[in-house]
N, C-alpha and C positions, 0 to 999 in steps of 0.2 A: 622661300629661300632661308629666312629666318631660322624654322625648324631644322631645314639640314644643316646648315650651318652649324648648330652646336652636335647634331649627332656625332662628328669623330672625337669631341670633346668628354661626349656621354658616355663611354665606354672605355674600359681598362686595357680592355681584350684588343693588341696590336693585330689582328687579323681584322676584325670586325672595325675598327677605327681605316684599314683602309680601306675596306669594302664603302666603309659609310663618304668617305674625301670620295672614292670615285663617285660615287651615288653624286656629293654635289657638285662636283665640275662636271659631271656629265650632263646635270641640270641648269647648270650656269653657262655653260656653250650654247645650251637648246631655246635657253626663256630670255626673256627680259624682265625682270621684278618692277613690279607695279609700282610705285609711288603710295605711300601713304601722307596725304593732303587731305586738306581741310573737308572734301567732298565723300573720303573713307572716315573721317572722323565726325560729320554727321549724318554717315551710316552706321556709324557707330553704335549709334543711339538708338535706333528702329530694329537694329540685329538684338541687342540690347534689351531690350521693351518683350521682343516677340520672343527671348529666350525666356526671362522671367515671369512672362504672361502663359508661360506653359508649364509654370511649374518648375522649370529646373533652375540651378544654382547660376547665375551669371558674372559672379566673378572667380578670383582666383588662378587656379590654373586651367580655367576655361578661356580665360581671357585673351589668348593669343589666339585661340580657336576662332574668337568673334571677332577678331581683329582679322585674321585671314575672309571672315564672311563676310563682311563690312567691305574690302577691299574687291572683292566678287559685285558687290551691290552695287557699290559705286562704279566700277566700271561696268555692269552689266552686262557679265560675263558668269560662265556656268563656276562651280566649283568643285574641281575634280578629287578626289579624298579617295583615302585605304581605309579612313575610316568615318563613314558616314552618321556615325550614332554619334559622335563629338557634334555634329550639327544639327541635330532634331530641338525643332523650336523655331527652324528660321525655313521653313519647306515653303512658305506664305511669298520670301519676300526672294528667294535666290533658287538655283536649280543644281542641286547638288547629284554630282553624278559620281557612285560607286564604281572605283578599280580595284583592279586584282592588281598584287604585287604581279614584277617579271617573275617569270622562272629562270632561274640557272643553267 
């Protein structure tokens, strides 16, 4: 929810700023956003471990990325992504499951 939330902010283009507000209230009707507690912030640490034990970069603006994986682990639930190569490094500890965008 984090990520969409700043999408209509992200963008100049008054067409694409409203596509993006419907994108999150259509998502904020359908989900209930998880909690980030003390149990995503010591998975934090293992998404963490297993990102930088593969070689890749583990902070900066990956960071929110791991912070969504973390919050998969902890509740131990799959992780649904458009884009699945933000999460290579944590295949060990969560079940990351590739979507296609909708079509139009």
């Amino acid at each position: 929810m984090v990520e969409l939330a700043a999408g209509p902010h992200a963008t100049a283009d008054p067409q694409e700023r409203a596509r993006r507000q419907d994108r999150l209230q259509r998502a904020e009707a359908t989900f209930e956003p998880l909690a980030v507690d003390a149990a995503v912030a010591r998975a934090y640490g293992r998404i963490y471990a297993a990102v930088a034990g593969s070689g890749r970069k583990a902070r900066g603006a990956r960071s929110l990325d791991l912070l969504i994986a973390a919050t998969a682990l902890a509740s131990g639930l799959p992780l649904y992504t458009r884009n699945p190569d933000d999460f290579r490094g944590t295949e060990s500890l969560i079940d990351i499951v590739a979507v296609q965008p909708a079509t139009r």
